[in-house]
py3Dmol code that shows the C-alpha trace and the ligand (Angstrom):
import py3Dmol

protein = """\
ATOM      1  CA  UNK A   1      23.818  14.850  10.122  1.00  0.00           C
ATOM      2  CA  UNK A   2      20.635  13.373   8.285  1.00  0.00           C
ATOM      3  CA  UNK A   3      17.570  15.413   7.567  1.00  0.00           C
ATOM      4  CA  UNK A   4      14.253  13.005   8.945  1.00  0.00           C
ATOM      5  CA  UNK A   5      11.764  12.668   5.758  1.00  0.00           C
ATOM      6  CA  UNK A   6       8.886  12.795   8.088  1.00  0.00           C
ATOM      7  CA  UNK A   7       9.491  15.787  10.279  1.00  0.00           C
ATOM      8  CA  UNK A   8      12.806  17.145   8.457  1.00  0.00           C
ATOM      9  CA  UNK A   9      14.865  17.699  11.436  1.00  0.00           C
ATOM     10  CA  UNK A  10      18.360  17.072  11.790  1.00  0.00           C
ATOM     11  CA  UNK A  11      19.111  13.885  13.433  1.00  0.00           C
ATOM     12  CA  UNK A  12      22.289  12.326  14.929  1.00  0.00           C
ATOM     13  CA  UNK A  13      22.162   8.756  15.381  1.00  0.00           C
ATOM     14  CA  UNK A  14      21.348   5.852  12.770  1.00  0.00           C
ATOM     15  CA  UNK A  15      18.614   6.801  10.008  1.00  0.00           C
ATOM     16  CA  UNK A  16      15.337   4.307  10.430  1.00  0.00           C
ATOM     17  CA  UNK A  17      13.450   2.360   7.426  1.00  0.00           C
ATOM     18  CA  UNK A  18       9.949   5.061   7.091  1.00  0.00           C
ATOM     19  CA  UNK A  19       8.540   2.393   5.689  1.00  0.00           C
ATOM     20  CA  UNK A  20       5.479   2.820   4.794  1.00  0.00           C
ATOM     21  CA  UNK A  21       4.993   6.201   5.823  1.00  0.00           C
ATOM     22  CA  UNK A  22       7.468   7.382   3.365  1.00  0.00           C
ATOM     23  CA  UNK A  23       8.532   4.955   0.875  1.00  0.00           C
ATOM     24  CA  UNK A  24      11.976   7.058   0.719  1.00  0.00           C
ATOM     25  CA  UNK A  25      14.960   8.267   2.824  1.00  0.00           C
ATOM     26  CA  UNK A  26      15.108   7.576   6.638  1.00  0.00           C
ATOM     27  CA  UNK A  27      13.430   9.192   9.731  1.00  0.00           C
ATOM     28  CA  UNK A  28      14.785   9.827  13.074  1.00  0.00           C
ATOM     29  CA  UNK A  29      14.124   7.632  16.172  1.00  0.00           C
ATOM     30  CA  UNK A  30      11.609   9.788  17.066  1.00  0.00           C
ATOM     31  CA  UNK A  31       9.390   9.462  14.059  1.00  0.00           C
ATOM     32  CA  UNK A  32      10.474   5.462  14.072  1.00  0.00           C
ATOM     33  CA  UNK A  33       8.580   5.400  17.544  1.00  0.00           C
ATOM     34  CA  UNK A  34       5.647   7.758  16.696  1.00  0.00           C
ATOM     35  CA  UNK A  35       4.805   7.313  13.196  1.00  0.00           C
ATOM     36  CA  UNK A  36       6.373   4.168  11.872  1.00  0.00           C
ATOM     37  CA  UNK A  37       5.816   1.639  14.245  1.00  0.00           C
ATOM     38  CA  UNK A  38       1.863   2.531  14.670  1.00  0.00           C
ATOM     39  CA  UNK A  39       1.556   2.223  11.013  1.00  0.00           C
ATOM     40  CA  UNK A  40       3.025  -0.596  10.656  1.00  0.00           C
ATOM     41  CA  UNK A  41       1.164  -2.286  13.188  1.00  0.00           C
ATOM     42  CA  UNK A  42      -2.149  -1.121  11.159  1.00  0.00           C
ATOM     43  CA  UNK A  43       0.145  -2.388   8.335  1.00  0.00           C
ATOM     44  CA  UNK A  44      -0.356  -5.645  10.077  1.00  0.00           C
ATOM     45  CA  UNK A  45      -3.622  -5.863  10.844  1.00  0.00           C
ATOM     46  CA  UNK A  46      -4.358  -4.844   7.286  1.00  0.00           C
ATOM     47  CA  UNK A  47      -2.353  -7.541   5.975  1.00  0.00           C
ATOM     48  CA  UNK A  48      -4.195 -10.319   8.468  1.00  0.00           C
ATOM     49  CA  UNK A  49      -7.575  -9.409   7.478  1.00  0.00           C
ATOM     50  CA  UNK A  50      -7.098  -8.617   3.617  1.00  0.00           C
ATOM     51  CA  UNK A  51      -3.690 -10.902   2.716  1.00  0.00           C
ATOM     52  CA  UNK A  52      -0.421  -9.380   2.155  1.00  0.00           C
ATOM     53  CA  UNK A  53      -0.987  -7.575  -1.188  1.00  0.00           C
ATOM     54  CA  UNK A  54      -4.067  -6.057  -0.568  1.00  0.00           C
ATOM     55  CA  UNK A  55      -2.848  -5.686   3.062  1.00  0.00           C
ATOM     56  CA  UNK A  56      -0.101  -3.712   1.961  1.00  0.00           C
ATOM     57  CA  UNK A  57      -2.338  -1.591  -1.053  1.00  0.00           C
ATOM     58  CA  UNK A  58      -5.070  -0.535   2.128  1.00  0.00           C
ATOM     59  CA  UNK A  59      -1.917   1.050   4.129  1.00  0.00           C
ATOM     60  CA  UNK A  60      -0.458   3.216   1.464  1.00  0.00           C
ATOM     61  CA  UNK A  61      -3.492   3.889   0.226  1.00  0.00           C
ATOM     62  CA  UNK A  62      -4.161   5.499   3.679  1.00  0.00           C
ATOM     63  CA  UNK A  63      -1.155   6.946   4.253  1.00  0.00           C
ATOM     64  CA  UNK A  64      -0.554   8.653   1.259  1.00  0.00           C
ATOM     65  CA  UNK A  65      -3.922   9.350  -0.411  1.00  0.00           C
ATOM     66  CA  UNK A  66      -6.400   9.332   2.455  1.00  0.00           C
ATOM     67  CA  UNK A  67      -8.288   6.694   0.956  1.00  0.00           C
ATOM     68  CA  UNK A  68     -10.072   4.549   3.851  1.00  0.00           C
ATOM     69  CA  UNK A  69      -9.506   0.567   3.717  1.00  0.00           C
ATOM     70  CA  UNK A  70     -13.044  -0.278   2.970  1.00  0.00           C
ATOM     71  CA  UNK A  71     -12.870   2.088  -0.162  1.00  0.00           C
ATOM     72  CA  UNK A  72      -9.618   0.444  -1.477  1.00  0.00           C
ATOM     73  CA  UNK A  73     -11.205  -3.095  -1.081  1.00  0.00           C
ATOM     74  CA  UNK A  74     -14.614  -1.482  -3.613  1.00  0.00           C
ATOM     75  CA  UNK A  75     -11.900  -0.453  -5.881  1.00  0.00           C
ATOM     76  CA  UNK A  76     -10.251  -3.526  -6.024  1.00  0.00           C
ATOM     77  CA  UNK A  77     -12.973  -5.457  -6.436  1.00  0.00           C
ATOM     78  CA  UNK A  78     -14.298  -2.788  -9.084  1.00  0.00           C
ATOM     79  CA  UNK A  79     -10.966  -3.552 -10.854  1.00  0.00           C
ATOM     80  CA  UNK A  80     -11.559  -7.356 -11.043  1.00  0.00           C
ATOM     81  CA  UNK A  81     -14.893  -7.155 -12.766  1.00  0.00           C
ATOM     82  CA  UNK A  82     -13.249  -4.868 -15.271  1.00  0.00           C
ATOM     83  CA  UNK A  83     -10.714  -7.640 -15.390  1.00  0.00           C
ATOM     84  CA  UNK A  84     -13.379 -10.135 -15.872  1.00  0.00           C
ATOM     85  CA  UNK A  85     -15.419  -7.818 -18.199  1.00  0.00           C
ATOM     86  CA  UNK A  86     -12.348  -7.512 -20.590  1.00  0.00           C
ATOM     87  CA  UNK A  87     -11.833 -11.482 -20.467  1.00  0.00           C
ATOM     88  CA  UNK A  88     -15.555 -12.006 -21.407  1.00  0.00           C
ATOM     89  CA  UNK A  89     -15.180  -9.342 -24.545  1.00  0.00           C
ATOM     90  CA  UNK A  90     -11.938 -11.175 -25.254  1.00  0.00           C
ATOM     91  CA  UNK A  91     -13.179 -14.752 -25.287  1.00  0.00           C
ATOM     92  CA  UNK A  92     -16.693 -13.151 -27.559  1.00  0.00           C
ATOM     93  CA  UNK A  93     -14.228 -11.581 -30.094  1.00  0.00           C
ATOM     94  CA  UNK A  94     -11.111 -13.644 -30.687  1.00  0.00           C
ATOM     95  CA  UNK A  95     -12.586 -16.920 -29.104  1.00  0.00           C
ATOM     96  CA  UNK A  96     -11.878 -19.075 -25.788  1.00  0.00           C
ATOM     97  CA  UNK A  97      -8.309 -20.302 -27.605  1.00  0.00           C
ATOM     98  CA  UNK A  98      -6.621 -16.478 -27.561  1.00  0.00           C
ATOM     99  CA  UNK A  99      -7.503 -16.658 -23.306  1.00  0.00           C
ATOM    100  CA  UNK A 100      -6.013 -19.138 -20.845  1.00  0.00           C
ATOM    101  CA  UNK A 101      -7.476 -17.591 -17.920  1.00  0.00           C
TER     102      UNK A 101
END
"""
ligand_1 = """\
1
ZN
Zn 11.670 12.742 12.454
"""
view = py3Dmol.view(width=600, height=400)
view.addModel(protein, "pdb")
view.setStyle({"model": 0}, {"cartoon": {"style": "trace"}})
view.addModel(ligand_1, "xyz")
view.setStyle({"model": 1}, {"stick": {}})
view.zoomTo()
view.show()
């Protein structure tokens, strides 16, 4: 007997891969069918329009924080002008040398 991390029933067969609905343990079939397999597919799409990593961020995002895609794309892009910001003070106070890219 293995206890489903989705709807923590008892199950009898082989455990499934929740992935990325939980990121631990295994699910029952039932859960596979219902739950996984839908998210993955939005998985999918999420990985064709955005690439793989970003893709991949906008799903558990969803999943597990409630955060819509578009919102996770503003904070990522928020996070590369902080990137950039922090290159720019960089380069101004220890010069271009100290900063490849
Ligand atoms: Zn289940």
């Amino acid at each position: 007997m293995t206890i489903c991390v989705l709807c923590n029933k008892d199950f009898q067969d082989i455990g499934r891969n929740p992935d990325p609905v939980s990121l631990f343990g295994e699910c029952c079939k039932t859960c596979d069918e219902t739950k996984v397999v839908p998210a993955r597919v939005l998985e999918h799409h999420y990985k064709t329009k955005y690439g793989q990593i970003t893709g991949r961020i906008c799903i558990t995002n969803l999943i597990h924080m409630g955060i819509k895609p578009q919102r996770t794309i503003e904070l990522i892009s928020k996070a590369e002008k902080i990137k950039n910001a922090d290159l720019e003070n960089e380069r101004n106070y220890y010069g271009s040398f100290v900063c490849k890219s």
